[in-house]
PDB file with one MODEL, atoms N, CA, C and O in Angstrom:
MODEL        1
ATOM      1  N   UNK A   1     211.427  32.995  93.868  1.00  0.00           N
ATOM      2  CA  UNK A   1     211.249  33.528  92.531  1.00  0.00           C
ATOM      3  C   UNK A   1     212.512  33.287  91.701  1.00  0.00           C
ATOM      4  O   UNK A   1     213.619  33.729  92.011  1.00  0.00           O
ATOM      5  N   UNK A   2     212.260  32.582  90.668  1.00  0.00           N
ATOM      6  CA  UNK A   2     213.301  32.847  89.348  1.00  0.00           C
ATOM      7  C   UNK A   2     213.817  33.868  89.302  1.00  0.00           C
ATOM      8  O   UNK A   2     213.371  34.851  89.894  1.00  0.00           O
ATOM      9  N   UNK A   3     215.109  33.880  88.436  1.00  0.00           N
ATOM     10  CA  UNK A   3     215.417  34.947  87.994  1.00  0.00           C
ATOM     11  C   UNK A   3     215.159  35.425  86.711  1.00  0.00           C
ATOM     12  O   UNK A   3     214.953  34.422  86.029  1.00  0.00           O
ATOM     13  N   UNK A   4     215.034  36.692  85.831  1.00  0.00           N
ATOM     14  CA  UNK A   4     214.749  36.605  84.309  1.00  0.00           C
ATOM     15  C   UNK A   4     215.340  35.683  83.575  1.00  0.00           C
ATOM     16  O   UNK A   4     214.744  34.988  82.752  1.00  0.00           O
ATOM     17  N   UNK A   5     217.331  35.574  83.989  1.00  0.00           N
ATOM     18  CA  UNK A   5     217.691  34.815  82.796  1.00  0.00           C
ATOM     19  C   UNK A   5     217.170  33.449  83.074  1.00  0.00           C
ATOM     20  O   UNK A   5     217.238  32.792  82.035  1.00  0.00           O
ATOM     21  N   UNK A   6     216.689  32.776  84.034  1.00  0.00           N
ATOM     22  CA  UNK A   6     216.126  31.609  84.271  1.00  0.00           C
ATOM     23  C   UNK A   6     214.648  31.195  83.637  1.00  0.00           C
ATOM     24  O   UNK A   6     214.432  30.065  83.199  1.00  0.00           O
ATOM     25  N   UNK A   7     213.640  32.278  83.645  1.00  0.00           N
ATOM     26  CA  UNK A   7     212.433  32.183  82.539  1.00  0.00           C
ATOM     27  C   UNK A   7     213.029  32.356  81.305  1.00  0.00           C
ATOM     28  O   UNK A   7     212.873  31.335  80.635  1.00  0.00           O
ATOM     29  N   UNK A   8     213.582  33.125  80.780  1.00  0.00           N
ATOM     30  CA  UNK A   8     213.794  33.190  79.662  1.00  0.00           C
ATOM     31  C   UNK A   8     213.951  32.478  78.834  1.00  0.00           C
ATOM     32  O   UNK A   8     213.262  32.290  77.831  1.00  0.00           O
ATOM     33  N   UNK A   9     215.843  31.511  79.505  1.00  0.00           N
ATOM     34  CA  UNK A   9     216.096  29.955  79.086  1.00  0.00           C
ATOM     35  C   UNK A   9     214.857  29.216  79.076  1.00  0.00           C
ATOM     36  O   UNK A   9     214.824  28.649  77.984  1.00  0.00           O
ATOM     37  N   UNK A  10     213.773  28.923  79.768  1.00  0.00           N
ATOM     38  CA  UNK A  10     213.212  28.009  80.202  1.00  0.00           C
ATOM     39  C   UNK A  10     212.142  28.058  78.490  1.00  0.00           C
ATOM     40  O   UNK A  10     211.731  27.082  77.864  1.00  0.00           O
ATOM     41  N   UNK A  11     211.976  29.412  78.181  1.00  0.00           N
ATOM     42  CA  UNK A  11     211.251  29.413  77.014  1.00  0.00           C
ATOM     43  C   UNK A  11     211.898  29.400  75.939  1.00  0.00           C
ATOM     44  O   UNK A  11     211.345  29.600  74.857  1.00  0.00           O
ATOM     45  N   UNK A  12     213.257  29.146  76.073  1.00  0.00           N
ATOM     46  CA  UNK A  12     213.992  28.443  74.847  1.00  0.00           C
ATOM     47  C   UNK A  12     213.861  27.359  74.045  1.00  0.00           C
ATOM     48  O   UNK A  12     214.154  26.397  74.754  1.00  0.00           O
ATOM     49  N   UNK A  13     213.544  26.934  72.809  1.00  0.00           N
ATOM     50  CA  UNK A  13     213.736  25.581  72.502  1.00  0.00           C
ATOM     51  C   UNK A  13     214.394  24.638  72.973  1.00  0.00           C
ATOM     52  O   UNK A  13     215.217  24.725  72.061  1.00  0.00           O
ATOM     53  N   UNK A  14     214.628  24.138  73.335  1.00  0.00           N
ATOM     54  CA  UNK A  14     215.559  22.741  73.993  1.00  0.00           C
ATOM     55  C   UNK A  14     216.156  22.304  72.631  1.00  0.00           C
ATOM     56  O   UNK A  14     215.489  22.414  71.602  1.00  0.00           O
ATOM     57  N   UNK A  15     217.573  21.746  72.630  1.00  0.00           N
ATOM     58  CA  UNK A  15     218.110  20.527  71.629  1.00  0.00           C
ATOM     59  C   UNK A  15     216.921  19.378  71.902  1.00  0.00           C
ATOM     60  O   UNK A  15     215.995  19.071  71.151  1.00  0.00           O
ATOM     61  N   UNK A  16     217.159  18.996  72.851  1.00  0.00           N
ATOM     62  CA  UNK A  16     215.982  17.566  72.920  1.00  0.00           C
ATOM     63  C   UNK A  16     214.813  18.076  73.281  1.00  0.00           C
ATOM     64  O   UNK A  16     214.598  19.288  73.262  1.00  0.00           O
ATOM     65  N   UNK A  17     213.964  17.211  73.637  1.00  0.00           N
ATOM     66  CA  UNK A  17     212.349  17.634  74.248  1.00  0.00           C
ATOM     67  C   UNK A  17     212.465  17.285  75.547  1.00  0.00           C
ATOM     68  O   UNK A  17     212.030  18.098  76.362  1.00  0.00           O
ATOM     69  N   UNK A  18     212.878  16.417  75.892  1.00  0.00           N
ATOM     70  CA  UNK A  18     213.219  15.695  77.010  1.00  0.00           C
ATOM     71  C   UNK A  18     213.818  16.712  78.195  1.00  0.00           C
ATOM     72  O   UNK A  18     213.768  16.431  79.393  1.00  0.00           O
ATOM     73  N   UNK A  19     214.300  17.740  77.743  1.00  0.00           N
ATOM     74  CA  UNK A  19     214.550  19.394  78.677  1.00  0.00           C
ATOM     75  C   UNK A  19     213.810  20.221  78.497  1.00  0.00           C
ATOM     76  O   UNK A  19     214.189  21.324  78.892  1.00  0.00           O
ATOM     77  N   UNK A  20     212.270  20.148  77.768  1.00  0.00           N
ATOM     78  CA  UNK A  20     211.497  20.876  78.000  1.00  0.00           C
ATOM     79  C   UNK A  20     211.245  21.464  80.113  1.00  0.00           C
ATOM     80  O   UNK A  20     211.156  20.622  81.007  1.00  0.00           O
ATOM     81  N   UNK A  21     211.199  22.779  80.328  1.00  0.00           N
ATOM     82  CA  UNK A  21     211.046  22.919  81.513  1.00  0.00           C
ATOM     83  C   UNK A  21     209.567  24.031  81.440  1.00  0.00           C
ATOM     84  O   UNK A  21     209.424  24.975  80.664  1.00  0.00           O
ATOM     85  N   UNK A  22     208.528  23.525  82.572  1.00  0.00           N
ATOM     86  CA  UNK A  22     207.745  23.915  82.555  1.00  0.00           C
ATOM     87  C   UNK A  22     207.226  24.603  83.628  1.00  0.00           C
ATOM     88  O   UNK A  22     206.925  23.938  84.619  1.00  0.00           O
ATOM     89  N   UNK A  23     207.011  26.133  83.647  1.00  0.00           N
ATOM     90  CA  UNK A  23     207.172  27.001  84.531  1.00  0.00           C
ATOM     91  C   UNK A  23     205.843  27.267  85.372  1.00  0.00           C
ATOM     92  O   UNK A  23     204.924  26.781  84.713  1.00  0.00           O
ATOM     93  N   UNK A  24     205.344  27.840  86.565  1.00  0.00           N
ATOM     94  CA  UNK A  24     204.256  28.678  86.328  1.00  0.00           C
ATOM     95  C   UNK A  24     203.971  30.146  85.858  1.00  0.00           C
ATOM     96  O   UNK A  24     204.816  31.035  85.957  1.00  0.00           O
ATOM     97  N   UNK A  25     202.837  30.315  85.387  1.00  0.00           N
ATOM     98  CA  UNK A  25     202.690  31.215  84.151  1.00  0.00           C
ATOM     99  C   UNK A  25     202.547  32.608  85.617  1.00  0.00           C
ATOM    100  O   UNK A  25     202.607  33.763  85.196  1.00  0.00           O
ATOM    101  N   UNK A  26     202.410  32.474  86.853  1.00  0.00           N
ATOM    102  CA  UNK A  26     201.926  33.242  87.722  1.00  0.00           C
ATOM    103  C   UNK A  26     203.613  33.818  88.428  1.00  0.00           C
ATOM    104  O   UNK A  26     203.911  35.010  88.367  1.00  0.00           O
ATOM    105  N   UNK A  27     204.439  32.917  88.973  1.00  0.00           N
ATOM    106  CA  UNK A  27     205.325  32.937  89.548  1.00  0.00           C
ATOM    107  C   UNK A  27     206.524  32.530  89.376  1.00  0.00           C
ATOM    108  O   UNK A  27     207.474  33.050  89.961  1.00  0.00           O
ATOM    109  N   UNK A  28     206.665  31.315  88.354  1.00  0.00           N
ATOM    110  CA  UNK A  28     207.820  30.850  87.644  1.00  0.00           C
ATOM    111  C   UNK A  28     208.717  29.940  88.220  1.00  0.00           C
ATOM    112  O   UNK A  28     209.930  29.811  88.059  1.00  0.00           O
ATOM    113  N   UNK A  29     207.731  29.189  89.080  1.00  0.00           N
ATOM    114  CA  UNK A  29     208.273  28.407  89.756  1.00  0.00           C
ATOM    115  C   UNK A  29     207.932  26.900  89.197  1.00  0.00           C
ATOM    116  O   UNK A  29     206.777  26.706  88.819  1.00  0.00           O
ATOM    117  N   UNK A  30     209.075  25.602  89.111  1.00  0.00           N
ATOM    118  CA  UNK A  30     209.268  24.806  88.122  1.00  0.00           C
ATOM    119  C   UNK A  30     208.835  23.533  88.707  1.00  0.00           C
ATOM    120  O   UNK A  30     208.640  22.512  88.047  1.00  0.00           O
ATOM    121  N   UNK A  31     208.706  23.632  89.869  1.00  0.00           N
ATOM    122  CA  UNK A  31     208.201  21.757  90.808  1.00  0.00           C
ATOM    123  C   UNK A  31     207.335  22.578  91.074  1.00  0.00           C
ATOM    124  O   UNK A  31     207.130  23.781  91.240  1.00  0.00           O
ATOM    125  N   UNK A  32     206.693  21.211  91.069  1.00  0.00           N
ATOM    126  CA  UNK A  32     204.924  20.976  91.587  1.00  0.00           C
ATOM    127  C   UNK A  32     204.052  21.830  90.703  1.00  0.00           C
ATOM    128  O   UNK A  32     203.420  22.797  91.129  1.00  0.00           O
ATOM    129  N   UNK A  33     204.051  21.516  89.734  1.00  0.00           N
ATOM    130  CA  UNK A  33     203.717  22.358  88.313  1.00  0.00           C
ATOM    131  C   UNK A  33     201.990  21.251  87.580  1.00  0.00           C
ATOM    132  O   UNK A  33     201.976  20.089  87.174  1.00  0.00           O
ATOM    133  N   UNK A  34     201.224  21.904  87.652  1.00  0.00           N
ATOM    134  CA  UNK A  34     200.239  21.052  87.158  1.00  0.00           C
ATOM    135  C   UNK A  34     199.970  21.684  85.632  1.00  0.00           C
ATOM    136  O   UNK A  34     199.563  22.834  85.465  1.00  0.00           O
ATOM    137  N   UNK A  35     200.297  20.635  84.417  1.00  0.00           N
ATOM    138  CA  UNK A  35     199.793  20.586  83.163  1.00  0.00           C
ATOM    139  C   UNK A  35     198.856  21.329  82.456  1.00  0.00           C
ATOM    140  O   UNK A  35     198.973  22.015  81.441  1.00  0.00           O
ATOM    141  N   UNK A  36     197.525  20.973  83.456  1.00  0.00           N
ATOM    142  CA  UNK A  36     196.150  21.111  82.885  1.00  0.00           C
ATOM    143  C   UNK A  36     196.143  22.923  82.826  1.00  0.00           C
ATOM    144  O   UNK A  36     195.959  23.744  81.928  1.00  0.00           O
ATOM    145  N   UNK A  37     196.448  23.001  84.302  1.00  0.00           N
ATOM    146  CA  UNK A  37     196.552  24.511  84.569  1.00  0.00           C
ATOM    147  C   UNK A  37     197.396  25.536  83.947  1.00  0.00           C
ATOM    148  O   UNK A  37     197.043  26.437  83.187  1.00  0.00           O
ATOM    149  N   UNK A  38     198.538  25.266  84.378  1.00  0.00           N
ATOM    150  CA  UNK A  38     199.795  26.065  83.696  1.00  0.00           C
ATOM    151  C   UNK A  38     200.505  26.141  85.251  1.00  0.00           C
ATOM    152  O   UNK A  38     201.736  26.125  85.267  1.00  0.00           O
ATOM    153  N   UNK A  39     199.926  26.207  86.300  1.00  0.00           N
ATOM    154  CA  UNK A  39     199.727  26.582  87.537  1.00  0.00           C
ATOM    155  C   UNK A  39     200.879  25.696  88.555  1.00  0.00           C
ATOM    156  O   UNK A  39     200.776  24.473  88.461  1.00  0.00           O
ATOM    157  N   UNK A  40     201.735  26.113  89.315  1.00  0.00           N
ATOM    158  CA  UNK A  40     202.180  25.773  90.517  1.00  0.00           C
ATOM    159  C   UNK A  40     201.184  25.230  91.476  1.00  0.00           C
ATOM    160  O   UNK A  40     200.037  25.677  91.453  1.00  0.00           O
ATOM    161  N   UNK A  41     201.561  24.218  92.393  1.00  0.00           N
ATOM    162  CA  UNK A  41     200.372  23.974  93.459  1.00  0.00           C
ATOM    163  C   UNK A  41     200.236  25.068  94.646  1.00  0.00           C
ATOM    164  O   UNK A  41     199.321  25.126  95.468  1.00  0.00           O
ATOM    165  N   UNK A  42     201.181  25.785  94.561  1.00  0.00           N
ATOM    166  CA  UNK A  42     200.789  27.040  95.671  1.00  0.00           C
ATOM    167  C   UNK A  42     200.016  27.923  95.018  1.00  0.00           C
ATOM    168  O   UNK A  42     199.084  28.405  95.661  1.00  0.00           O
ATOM    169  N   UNK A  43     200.185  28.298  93.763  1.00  0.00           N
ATOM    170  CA  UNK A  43     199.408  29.354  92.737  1.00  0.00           C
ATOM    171  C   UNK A  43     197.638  29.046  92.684  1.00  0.00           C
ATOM    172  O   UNK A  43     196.616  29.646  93.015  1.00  0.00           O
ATOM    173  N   UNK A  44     198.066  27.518  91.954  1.00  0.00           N
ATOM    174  CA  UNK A  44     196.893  26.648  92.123  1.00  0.00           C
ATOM    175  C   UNK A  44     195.766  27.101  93.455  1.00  0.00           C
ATOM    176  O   UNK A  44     194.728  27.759  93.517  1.00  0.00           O
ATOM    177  N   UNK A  45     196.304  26.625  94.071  1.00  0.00           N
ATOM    178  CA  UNK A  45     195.195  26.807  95.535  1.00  0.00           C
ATOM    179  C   UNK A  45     194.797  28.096  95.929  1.00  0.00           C
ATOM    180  O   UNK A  45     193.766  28.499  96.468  1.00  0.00           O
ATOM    181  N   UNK A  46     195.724  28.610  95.585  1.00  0.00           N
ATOM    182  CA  UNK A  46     195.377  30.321  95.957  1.00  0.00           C
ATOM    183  C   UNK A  46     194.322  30.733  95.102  1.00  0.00           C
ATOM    184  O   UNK A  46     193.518  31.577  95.499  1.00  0.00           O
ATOM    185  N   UNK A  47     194.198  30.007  93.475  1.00  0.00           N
ATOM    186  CA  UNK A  47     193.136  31.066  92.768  1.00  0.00           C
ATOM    187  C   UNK A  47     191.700  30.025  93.021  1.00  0.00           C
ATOM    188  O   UNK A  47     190.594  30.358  92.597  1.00  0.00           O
ATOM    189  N   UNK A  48     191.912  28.921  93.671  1.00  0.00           N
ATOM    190  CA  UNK A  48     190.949  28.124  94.047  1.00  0.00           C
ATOM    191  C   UNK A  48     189.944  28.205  94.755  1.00  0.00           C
ATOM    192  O   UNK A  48     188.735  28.005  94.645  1.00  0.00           O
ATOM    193  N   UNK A  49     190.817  28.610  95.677  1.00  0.00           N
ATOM    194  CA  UNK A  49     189.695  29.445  97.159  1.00  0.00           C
ATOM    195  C   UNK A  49     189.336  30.762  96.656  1.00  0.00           C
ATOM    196  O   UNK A  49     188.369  31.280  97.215  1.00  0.00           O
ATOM    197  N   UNK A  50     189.795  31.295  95.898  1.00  0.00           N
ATOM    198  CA  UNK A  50     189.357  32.691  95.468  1.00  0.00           C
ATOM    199  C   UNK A  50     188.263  32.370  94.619  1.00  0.00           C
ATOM    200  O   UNK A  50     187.431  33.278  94.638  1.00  0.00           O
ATOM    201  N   UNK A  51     187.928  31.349  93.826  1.00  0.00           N
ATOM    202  CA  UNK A  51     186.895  31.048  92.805  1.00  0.00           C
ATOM    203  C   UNK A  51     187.413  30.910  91.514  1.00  0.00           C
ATOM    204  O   UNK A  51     186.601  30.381  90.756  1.00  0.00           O
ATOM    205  N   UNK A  52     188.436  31.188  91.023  1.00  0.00           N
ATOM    206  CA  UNK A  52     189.307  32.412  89.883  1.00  0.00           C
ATOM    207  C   UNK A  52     189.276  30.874  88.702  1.00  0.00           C
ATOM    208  O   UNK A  52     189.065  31.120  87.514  1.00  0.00           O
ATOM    209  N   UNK A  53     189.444  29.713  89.033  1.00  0.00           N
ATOM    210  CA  UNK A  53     189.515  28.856  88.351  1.00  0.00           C
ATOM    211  C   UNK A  53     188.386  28.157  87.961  1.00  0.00           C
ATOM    212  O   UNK A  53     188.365  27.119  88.622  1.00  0.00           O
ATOM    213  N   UNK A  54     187.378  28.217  87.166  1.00  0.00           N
ATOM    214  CA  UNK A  54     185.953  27.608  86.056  1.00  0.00           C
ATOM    215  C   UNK A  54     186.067  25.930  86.924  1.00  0.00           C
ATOM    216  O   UNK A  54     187.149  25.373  87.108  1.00  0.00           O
ATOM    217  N   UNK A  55     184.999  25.466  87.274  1.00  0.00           N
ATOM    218  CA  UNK A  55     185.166  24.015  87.302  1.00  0.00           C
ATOM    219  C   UNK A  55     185.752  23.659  88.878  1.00  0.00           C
ATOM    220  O   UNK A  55     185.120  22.939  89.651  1.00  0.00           O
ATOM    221  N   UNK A  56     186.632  24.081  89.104  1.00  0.00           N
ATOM    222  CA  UNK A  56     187.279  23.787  90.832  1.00  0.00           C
ATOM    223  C   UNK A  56     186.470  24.326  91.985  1.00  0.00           C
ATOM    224  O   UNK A  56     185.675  25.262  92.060  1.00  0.00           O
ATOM    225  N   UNK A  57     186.738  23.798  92.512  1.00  0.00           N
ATOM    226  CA  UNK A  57     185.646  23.665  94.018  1.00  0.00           C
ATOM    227  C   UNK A  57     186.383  23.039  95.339  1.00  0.00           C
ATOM    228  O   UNK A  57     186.589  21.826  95.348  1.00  0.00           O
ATOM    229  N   UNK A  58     186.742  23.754  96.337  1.00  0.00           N
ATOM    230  CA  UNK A  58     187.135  22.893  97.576  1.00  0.00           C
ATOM    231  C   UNK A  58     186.222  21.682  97.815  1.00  0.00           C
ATOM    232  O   UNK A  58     185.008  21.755  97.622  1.00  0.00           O
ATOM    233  N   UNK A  59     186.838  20.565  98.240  1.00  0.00           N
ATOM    234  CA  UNK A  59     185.883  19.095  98.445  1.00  0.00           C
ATOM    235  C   UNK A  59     185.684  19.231  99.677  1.00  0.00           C
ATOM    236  O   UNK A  59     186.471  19.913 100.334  1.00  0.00           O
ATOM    237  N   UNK A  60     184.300  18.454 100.431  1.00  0.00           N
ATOM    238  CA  UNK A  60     183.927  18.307 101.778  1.00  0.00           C
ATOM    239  C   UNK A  60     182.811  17.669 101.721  1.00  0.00           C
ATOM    240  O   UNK A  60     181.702  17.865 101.225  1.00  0.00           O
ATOM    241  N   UNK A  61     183.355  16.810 102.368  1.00  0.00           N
ATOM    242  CA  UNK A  61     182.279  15.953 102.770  1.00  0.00           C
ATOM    243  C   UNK A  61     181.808  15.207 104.182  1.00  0.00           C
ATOM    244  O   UNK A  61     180.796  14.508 104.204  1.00  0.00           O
TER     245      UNK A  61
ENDMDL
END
């Protein structure tokens, strides 16, 4: 887990864009961060198997 002053900065404007840092909205953790979601890939999977996410589905075939 982050720390506050670490989210906080992170929702700062940047001088450039190019330091945009993009968090998860669940845990605030900054790698392995998927776009579409907002979501970490550990966050991700967790609300997956739960159902929690519209559209996602475990694959098997």
């Amino acid at each position: 887990m982050p720390k506050k002053s670490q989210i906080i900065k992170s929702k700062k404007k940047p001088k450039f864009s190019t330091r945009i840092v993009r968090r998860c909205f669940r845990c605030g953790r900054k790698r392995a961060f998927m776009r579409k979601f907002g979501l970490c890939r550990i966050c991700f999977r967790e609300m997956a198997n739960q159902g929690l996410i519209p559209g996602v589905r475990k694959s098997s075939w």
